[in-house]
C-alpha positions in Angstrom: 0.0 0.0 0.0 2.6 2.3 0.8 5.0 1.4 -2.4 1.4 2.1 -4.4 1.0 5.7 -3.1 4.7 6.5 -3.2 4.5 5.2 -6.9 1.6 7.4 -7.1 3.4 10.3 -5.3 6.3 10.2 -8.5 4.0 9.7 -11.0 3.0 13.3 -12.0 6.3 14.6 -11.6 6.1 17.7 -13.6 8.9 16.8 -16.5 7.1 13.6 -17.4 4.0 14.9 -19.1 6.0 18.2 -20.5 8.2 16.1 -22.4 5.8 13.7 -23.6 4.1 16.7 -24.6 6.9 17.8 -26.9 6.9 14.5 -28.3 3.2 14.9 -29.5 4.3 18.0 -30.8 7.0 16.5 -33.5 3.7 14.0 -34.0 1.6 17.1 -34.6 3.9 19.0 -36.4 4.8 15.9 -39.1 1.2 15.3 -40.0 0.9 19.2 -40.5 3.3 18.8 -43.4 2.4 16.2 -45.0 -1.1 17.4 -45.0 0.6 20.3 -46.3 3.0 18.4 -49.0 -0.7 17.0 -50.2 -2.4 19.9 -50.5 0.6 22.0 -52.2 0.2 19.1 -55.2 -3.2 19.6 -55.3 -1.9 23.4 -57.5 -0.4 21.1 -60.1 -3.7 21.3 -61.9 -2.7 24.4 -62.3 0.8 25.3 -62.2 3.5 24.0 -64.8 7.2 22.7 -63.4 7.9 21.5 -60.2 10.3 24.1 -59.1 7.5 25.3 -57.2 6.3 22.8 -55.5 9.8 22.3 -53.7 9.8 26.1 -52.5 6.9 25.6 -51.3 7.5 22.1 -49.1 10.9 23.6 -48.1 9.3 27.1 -46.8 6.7 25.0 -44.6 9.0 22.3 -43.1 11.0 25.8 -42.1 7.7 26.9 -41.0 6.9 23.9 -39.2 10.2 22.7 -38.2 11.2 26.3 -36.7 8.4 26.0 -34.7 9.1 22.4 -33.4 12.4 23.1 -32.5 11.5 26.0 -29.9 8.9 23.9 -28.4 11.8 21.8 -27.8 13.6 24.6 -26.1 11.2 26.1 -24.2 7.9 26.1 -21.7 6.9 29.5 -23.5 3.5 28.9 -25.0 3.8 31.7 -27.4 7.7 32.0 -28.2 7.7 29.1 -30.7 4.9 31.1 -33.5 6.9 34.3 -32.7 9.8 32.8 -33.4 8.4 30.9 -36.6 6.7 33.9 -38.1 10.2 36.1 -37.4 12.1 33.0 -39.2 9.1 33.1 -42.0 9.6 36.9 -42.6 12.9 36.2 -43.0 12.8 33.5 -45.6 10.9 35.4 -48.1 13.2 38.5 -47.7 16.5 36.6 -47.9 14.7 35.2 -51.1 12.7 37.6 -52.3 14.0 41.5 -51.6 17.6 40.4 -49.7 19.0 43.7 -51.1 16.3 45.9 -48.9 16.7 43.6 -45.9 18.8 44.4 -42.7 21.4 42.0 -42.6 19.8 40.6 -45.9 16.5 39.3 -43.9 15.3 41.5 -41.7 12.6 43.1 -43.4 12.3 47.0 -43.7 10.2 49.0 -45.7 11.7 48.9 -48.3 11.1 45.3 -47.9 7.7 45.3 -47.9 7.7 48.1 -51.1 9.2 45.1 -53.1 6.9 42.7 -51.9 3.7 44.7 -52.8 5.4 45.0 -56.1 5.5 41.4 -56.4 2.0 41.6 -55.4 1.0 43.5 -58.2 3.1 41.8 -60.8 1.6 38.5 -59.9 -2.2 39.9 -60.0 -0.8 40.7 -63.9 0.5 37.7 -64.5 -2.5 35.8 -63.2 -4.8 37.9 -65.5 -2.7 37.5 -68.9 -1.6 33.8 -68.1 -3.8 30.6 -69.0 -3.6 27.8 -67.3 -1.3 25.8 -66.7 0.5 28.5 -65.6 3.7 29.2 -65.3 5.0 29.9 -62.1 7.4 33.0 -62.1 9.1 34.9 -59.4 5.7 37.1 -58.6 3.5 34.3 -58.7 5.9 31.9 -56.8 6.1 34.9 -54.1 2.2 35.3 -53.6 2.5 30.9 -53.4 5.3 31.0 -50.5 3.5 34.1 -48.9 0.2 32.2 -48.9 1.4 28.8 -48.1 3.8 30.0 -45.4 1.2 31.8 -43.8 -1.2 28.9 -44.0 1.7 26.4 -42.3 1.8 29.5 -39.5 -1.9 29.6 -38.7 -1.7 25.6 -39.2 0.5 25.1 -36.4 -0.6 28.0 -34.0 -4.4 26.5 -34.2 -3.2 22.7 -33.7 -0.3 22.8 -30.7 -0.6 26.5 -29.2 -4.4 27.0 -29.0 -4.6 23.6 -28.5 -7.3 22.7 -31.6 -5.9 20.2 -34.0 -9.3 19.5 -35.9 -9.6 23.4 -36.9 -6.1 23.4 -38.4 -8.1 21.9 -41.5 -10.0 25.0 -42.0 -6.7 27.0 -43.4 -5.8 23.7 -45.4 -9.1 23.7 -46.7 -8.5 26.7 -48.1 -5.7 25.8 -49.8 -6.9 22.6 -51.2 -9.9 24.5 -52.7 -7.8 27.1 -54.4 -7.3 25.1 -58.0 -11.2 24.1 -57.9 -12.2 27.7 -57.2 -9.7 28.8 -60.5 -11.2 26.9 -62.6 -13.8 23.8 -62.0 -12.1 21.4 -64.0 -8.9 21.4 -62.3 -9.1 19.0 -59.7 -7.3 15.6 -59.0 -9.6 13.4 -56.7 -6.2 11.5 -55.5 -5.1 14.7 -54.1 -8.6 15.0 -52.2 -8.2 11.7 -50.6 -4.6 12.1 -49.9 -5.2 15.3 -47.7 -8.5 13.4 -45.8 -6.2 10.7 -44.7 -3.4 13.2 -44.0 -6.2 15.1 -42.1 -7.2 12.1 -40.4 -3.3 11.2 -39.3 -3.3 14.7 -37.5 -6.1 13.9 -36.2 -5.1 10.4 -35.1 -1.1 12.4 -33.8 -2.8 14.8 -31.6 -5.5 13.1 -29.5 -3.9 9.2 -29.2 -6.8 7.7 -28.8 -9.5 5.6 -31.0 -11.0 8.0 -33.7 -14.8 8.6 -32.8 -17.4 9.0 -35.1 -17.5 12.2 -34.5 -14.3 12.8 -35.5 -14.9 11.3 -38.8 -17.8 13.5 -39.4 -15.8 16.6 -39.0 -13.3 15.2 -41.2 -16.1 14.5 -43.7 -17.8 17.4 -43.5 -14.2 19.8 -44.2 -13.2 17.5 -47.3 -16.5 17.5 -48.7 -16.8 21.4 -48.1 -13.5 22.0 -50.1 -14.8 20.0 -52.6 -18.8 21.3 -52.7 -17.3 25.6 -52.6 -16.1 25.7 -56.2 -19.6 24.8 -57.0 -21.3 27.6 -55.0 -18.2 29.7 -55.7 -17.8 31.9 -59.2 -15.2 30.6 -60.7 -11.8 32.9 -61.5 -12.2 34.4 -65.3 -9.1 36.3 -66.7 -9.9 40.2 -66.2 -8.7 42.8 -68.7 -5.2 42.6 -70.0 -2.9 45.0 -68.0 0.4 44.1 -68.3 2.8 44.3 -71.5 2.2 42.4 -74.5 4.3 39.7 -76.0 3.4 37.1 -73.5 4.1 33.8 -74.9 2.9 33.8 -78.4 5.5 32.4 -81.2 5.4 36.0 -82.9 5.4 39.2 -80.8 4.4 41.5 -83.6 1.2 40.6 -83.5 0.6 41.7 -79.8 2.9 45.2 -80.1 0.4 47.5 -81.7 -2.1 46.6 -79.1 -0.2 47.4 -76.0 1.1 50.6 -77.5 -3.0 51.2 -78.4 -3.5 50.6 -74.2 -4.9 53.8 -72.4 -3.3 52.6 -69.3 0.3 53.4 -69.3 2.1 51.5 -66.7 5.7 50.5 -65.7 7.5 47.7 -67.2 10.5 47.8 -65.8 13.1 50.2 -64.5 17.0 50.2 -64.7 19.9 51.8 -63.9 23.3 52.3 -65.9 26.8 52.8 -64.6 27.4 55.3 -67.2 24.6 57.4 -66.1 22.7 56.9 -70.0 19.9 55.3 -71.0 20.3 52.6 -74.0 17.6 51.0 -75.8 16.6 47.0 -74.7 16.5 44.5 -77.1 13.7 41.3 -76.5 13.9 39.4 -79.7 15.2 40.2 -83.3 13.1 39.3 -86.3 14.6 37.7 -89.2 12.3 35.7 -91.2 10.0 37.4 -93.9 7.9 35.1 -95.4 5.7 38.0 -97.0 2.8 37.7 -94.9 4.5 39.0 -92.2 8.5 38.5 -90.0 8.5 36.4 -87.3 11.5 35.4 -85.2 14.2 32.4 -86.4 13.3 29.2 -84.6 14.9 29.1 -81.2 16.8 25.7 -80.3 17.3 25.9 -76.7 20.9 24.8 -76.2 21.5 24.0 -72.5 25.4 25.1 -72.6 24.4 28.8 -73.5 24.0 29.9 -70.0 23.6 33.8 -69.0 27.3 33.8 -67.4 28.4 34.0 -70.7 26.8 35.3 -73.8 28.5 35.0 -77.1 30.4 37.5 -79.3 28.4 40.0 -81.4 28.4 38.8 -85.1 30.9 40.6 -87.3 32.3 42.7 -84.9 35.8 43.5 -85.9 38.4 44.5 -82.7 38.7 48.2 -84.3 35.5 49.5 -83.6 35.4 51.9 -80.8 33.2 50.2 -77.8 33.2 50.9 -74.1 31.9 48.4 -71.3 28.2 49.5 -69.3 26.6 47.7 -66.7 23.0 47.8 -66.6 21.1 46.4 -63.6 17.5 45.7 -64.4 14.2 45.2 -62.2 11.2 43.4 -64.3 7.5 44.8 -63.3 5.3 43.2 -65.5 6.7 42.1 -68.4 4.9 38.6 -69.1 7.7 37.5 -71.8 9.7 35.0 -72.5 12.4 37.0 -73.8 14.8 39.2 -71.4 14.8 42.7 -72.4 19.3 43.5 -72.9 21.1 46.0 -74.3 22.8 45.3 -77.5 25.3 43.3 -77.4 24.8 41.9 -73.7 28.9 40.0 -73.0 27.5 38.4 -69.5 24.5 38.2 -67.3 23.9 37.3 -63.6 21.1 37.1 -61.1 18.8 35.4 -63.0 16.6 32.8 -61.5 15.3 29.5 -63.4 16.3 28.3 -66.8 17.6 31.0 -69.7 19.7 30.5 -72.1 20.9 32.6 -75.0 21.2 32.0 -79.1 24.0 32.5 -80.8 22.3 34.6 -84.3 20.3 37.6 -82.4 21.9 37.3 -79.4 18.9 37.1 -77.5 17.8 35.4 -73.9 15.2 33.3 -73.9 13.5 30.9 -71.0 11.7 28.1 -72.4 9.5 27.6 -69.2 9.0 30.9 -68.2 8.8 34.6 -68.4 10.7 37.7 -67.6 8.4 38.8 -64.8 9.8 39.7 -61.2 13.2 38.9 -62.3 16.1 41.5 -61.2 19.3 40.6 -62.9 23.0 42.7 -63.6 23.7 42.6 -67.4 27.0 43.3 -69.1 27.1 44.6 -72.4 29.5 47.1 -74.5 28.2 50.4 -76.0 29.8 50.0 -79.6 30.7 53.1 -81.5 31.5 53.0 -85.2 32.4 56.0 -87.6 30.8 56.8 -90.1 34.1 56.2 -91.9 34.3 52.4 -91.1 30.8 52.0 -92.1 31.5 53.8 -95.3 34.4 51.5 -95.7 32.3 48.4 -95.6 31.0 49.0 -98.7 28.5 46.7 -100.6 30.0 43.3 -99.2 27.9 40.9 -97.8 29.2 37.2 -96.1 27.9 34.5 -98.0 26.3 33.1 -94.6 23.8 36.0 -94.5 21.9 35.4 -97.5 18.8 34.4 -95.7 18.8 37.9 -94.3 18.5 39.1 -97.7 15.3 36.5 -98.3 12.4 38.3 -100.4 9.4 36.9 -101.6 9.0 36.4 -105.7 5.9 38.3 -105.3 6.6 41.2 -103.4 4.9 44.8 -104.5 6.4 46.4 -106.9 6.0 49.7 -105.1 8.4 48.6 -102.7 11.4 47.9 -104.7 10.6 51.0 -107.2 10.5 53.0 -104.1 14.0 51.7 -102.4 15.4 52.1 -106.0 13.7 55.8 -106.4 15.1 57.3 -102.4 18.4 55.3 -102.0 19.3 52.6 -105.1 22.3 55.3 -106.4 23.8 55.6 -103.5 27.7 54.3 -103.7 27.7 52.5 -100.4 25.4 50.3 -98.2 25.6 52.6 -95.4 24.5 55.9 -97.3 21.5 53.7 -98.7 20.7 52.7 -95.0 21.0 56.9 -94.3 18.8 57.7 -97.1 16.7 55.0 -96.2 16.2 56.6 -92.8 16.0 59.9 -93.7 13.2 59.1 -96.3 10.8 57.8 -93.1 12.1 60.2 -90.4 11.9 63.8 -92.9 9.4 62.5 -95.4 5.6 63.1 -95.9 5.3 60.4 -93.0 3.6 60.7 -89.9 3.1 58.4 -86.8 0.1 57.2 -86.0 -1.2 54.1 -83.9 -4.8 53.9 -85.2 -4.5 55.0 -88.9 -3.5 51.4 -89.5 -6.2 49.7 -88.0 -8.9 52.4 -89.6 -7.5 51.8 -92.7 -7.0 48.0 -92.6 -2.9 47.6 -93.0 -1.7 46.8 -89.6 0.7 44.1 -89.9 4.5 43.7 -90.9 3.5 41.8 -94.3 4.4 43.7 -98.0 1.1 44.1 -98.6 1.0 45.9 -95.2 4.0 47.5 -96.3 3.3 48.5 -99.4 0.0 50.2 -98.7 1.8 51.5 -95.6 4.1 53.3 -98.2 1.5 54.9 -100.3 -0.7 55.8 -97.0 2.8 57.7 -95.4 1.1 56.6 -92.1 1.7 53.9 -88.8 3.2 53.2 -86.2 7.1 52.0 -85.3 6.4 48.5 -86.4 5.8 49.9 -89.6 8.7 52.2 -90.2 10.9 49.1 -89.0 9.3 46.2 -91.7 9.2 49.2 -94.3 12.8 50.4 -94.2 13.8 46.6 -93.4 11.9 45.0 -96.7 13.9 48.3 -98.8 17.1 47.2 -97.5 17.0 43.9 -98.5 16.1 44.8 -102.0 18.6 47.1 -102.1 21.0 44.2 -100.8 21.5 44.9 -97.6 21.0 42.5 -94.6 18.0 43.3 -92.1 16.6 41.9 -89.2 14.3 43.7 -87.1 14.6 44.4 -83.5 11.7 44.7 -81.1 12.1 45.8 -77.6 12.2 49.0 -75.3 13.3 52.7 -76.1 15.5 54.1 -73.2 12.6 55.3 -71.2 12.4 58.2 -68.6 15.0 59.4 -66.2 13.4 59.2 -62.4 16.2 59.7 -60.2 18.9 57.7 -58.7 18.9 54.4 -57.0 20.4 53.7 -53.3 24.0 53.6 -55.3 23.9 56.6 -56.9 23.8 55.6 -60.5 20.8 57.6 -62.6 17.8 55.3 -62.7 15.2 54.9 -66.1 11.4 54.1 -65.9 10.4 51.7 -69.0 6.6 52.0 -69.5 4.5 50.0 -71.9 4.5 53.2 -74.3 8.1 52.5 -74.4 7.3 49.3 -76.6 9.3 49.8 -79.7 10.6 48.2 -83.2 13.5 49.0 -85.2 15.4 47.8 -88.0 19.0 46.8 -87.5 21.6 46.1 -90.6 24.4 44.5 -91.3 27.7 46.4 -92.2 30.8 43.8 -92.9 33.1 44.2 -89.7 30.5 46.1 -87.8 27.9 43.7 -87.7 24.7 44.7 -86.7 23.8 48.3 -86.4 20.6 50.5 -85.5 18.9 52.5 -87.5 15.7 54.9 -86.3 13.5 55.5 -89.0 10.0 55.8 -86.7 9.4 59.7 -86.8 9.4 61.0 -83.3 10.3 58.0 -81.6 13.4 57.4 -79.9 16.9 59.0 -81.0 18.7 58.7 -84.2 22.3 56.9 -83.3 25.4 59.5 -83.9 27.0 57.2 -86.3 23.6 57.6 -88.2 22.6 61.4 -88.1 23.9 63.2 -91.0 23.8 65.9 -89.0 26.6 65.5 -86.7 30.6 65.2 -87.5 32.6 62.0 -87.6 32.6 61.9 -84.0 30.8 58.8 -82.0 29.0 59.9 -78.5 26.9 57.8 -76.0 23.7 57.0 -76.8 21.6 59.6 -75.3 17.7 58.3 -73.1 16.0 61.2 -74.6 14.5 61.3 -77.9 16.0 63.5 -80.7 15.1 66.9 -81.4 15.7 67.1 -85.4 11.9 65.3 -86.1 9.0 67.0 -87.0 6.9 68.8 -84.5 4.1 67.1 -86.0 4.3 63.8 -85.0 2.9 62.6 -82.0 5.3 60.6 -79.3 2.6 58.9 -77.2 5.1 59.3 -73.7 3.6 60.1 -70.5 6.8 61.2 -68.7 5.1 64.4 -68.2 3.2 62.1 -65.9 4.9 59.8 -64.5 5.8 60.1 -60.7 9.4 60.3 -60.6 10.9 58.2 -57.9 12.3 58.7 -54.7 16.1 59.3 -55.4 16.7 57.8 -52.2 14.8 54.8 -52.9 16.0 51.0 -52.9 18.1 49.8 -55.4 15.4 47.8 -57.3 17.9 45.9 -59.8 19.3 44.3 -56.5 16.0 43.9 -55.0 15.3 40.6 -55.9 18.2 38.9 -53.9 17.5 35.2 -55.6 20.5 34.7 -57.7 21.5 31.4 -57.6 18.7 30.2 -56.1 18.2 27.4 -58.6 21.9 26.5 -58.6 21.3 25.5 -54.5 17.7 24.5 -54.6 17.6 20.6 -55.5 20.9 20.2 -53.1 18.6 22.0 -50.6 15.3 19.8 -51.2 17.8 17.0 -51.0 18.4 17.7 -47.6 14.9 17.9 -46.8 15.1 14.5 -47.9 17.3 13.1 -46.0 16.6 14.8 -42.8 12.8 13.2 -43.5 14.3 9.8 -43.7 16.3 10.3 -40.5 13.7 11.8 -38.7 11.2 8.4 -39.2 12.8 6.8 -36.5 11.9 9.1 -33.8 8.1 8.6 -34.4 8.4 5.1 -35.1 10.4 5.4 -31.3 7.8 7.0 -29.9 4.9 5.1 -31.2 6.3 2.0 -29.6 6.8 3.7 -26.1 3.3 4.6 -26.6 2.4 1.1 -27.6 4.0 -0.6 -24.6 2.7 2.1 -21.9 -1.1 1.2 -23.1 -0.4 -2.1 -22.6 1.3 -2.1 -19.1 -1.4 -0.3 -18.3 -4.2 -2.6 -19.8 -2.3 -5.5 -17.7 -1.5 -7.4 -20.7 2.2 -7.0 -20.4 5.1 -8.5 -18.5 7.5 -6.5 -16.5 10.3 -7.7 -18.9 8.1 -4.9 -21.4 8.7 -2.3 -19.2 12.2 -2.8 -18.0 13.0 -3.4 -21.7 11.5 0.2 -22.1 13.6 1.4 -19.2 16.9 0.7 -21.0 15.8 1.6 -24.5 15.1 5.2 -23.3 18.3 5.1 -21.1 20.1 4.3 -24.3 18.4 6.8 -26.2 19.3 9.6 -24.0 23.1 8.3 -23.8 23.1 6.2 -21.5 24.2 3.1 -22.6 24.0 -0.2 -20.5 25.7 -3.2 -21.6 23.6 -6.0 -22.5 25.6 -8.3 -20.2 24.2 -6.4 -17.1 22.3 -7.8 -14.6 18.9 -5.6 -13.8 20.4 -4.9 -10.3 23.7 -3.5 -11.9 21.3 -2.0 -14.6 19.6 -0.7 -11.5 23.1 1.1 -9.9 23.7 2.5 -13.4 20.5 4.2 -13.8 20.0 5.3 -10.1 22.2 8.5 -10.8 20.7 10.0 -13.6 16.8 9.4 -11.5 17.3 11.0 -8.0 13.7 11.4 -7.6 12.8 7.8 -9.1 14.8 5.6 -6.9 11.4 3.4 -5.8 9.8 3.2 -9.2 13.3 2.3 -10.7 13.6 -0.3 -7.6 10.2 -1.7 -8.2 10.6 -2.4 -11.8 14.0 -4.5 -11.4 12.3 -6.6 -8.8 9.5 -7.3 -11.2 11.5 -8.1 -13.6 13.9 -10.5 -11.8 10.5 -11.8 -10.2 9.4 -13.1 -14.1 13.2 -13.9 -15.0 13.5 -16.3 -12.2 9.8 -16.9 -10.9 7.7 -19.7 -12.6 5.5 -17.6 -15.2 2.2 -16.9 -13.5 0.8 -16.1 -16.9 -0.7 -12.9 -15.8 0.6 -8.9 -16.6 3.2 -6.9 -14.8 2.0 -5.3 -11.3 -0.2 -2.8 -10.8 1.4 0.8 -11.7 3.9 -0.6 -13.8 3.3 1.6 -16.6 2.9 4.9 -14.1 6.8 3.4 -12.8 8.1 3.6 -16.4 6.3 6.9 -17.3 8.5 8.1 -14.2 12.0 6.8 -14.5 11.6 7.7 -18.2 11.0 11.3 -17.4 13.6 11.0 -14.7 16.1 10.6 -17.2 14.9 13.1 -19.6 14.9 15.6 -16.7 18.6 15.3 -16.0 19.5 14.5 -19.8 19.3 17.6 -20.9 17.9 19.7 -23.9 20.1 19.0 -26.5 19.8 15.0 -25.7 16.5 15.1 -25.2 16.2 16.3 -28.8 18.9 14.1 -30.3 16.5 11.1 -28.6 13.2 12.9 -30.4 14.8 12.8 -33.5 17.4 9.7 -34.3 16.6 7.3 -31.2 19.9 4.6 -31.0 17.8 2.1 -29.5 15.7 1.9 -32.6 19.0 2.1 -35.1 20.8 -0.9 -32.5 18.0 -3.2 -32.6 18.0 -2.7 -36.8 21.8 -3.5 -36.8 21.3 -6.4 -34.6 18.6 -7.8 -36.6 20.7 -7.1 -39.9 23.9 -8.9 -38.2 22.1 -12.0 -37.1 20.2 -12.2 -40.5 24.0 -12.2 -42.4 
């Protein structure tokens, strides 16, 4: 009677149920991910790659895991959320705006300025984007934003507020999203997949038989996710906002559009270390089949990485160049194609898969676009005389005839008219001026609409020749136009299609003069081929952008830097449709946007870091398994259907799992002496346990269970040793348990 109230006395010592606690919590916790893990694939109906889906498991095991590892540490109820929401803040500023962070993830507000702009480009991209869709940096933002968050409210509803059946509703959520965006894109498995996962949580945070009650509310949250898409309206694509040449094979057919857009807004903004502005190139032009030009087909080549671009075609070392660094911050751009100065030597900062081809020199992704990305480029300002590009004469390589491709039936009126401004001209390059000159001084006029009023908007030589007797379009017109004359003239074209310079704003956190790009800034222009020049600009749209030095007839024989604002010399007349008069210039003091993004590299690191995960999930099994079967034997000690020899065997195991070993040749008394220092408040459940079990080892069996309070006696000497164990072995004993890993070596030796 008196060894039964002493047991009982010990029994609810107060480190027992804290650390059995904790070990319900690494339960808790691991069914929270994995319900996670099965709702996060339910978004694959939705959402091309798997790039994302590994940010997105690795963000809520750091979620999860953060917040784990202080209840570990601590009796605070409210330090481990604190500390995971810090540690969450921190993850998507390290990854997502590290150049505005203190320390690189403390957040500021400047911090918080990039995110909202993240915000905003994703809202774009979700609008212009079909589905599947591709998951760029904006849209894989607002994805760890929301899924972080939802792994945060997870865990603070299941294991601080204590409600583990209402941590469904914010996975709910989650696992509705792909039904609510469109109501065919589900996937049933990943329905029953996040039940049972819901079911497990269920089952890790209240260890007892599931009641039907239970079941019902499981019921009633799966079959709610799945019944809201039907009473919800599903997500339709609202007016296009953001810049044009999305994805499409031809981005011509998208330019006059945006430029017809009421709604100017920013596409990207840059800043130089020379202090100028320089035009950015997205894709060159080079086949004209007649009905209209269209880009060369793009083999992706996965040794043409950004680090190093090749050399620009026909380039000879003589021509004057200088070296600029540009570093460039994507709004909304939804484009395949990275907007570069021309020729771009090296790039770095990128994030995902872009790679660059070796005829236009152009970057391309083939998996996703340019929006959110922040990226330095290297390029070199080249700077011919007018001398050297008289001196290249008429010659053209033999390997750029298909730049000098016509159809057999183009207009007459074209190559009468090339023949009429420019076909006596001695040289290529004073046909290419007179070419220019014709457009820029001419009768012509610039004009968005009169192409679509009149039914000849297009890049086709029927577009191009009633373009030419109209005198009237836009820059896409000017470009084909003076790009078709060239080549029946003999002189290799291409065209070019990207951004002017844009507006000056101010000056970014480094100093260096920083450019606004808008969607007005969309622009095409012809480029042609000089032998030992290579390619070369030309500005024939009236009123738009600036006339190069080495092609204004104007100016002496002397080269000077491309200038960001447009020229002076055309006609008053023509309209420039820039809003700079309008735009809000910004704060000179503001964050350095180009650096902003702080993600470079993170592809490089990310499958070595989702390996990790990996592994630290397959050597993290054995501490549930661990404490499943403590579990397993405790129930039964206390059901009487156990021997002593269960819980003396339990004794050790957690002894050994703690550190402290005790050879298998001991006798339970010397087992006893061993274990007696590390329980000074458990000497009479310890004592009562070894005489049990010499009682069964020696005693004829009785065929009955152990004693009476057997399992209370374990639950105490366990937590005896825990008590005086320490954290840091008390965790190493949560996580990788050696009793478990000696009893799977022993099995594994006697089986060889």
């Amino acid at each position: 009677m008196h060894a039964v109230s002493a047991a009982s006395r010990l029994r609810p010592a107060a480190t027992a149920p804290s650390d059995f606690g904790r070990d319900r919590s690494v339960r808790v916790s691991g069914a929270l991910l994995l319900a996670l893990i099965a709702t996060i694939t339910g978004l694959h109906v939705i959402l091309e790659g798997a790039l994302w889906w590994i940010q997105l498991v690795l963000l809520s095991a750091l979620v999860l895991g953060t917040a784990t590892g202080a209840r570990y540490l601590t009796r605070y109820r409210w330090l481990p959320p604190l500390l995971s929401l810090l540690v969450f803040g921190g993850a998507l500023t390290l990854f997502f705006a590290s150049g505005t962070g203190f320390l690189g993830v403390v957040p500021t507000g400047d911090s918080f300025e990039r995110f909202r702009e993240l915000t905003d480009a994703a809202a774009v991209s979700i609008n212009r984007q079909s589905l599947p869709a591709v998951a760029n940096i904006p849209i894989t933002f607002l994805l760890c934003a929301g899924v972080g968050a939802i792994a945060w409210i997870a865990d603070l509803i299941a294991l601080t507020l204590r409600f583990p059946a209402l941590a469904g509703i914010p996975l709910a959520v989650l696992l509705a999203v792909p039904s609510v965006v469109s109501i065919d894109s589900t996937d049933p498995f990943v329905f029953v997949a996040a039940a049972l996962a819901f079911l497990l949580l269920l089952r890790s945070a209240v260890p007892l038989r599931l009641t039907r009650a239970t079941v019902s509310l499981a019921s009633a949250i799966i079959v709610g996710t799945m019944v809201l898409p039907l009473v919800l309206p599903a997500v339709t694509p609202a007016e296009e906002v953001g810049s044009g040449l999305s994805t499409g094979v031809n981005p011509v057919l998208s330019l006059g559009d945006d430029l017809r857009q009421d709604i100017e807004h920013t596409v990207l903004d840059y800043s130089t270390k020379s202090g100028d502005g320089h035009y950015l190139r997205l894709v060159s032009l080079e086949k004209f089949v007649g009905s209209s030009w269209s880009p060369d087909n793009f083999s992706v080549n996965r040794g043409n990485t950004t680090n190093k671009l090749g050399e620009a075609p026909g380039l000879s070392p003589d021509v004057g160049r200088s070296n600029e660094t540009s570093y460039v911050s994507i709004k909304s751009l939804t484009s395949p194609w990275l907007p570069l100065p021309y020729p771009t030597t090296t790039i770095s900062g990128l994030v995902g898969d872009w790679f660059w081809d070796p005829a236009g020199l152009v970057v391309r992704s083939p998996n996703q676009t340019a929006e959110g990305e922040s990226y330095r480029a290297v390029s070199l300002t080249i700077s011919p005389t007018p001398a050297q590009l008289e001196a290249a004469g008429s010659t053209v390589p033999s390997g750029l005839a298909p730049y000098l491709d016509l159809p057999a039936d183009i207009p007459a009126v074209i190559g009468a008219t090339a023949q009429a401004v420019a076909g006596g001209a001695p040289s290529n390059y004073e046909k290419a001026l007179l070419l220019q000159d014709f457009f820029r001084i001419g009768d012509f006029e610039y004009s968005e609409t009169a192409p679509v009023k009149a039914g000849y908007d297009g890049t086709g030589m029927k577009v191009v020749a009633a373009f030419l007797k109209a005198k009237s379009g836009y820059c896409i017109h000017f470009a084909s136009a003076m790009a078709v004359m060239a080549r029946s003239l003999g002189i290799p074209s291409r065209i070019a299609i990207g951004f002017l310079p844009g507006s000056r704003t101010g000056f970014d956190s480094a100093g260096r003069t920083l450019f606004e790009v808008t969607s007005h800034d969309l622009h095409a222009w012809p480029e042609l081929y000089f032998e030992g020049i290579g390619w070369t600009r030309f500005e024939p749209t009236p009123g738009r952008g600036d006339i190069p030095s080495y092609a204004d007839q104007s100016l002496a024989d002397v080269p000077i830097p491309v200038n960001s604002t447009p020229a002076s010399n055309s006609p008053a007349a023509a309209p420039r449709p820039s809003s700079s008069a309008s735009v809000n210039p910004l704060d000179p003091s503001g964050p350095n946007r180009a650096n902003g993004g702080g993600i470079a590299g993170l592809n490089s690191w990310l499958w070595t870091a989702f390996a990790l995960l990996l592994v630290a999930l397959v050597t993290s099994v054995p501490g549930p398994v661990r404490s499943l079967q403590r579990r397993r034997r405790v129930r039964s000690l206390r059901a009487g259907t156990a021997q002593a020899v269960v819980a003396w065997r339990e004794v050790l195991q957690s002894a050994d799992d703690l550190g402290y070993a005790i050879p298998q040749t001991a006798t339970p008394r010397e087992a006893e002496e061993m274990l007696a220092t590390h329980v000074p408040g458990a000497h009479p459940a310890l004592g009562r346990l070894r005489v049990a079990v010499e009682r069964e080892s020696y005693a004829a069996p009785s065929g009955g269970g152990a004693y009476p309070g057997a399992s209370g006696d374990v639950l105490t000497v366990v937590g005896g040793l825990r008590a005086t164990a320490g954290r840091w072995r008390r965790l190493r004993a949560a996580i990788a348990p050696r009793s478990l890993w000696a009893r799977l070596a022993a099995r594994l030796n006697r089986e060889a």
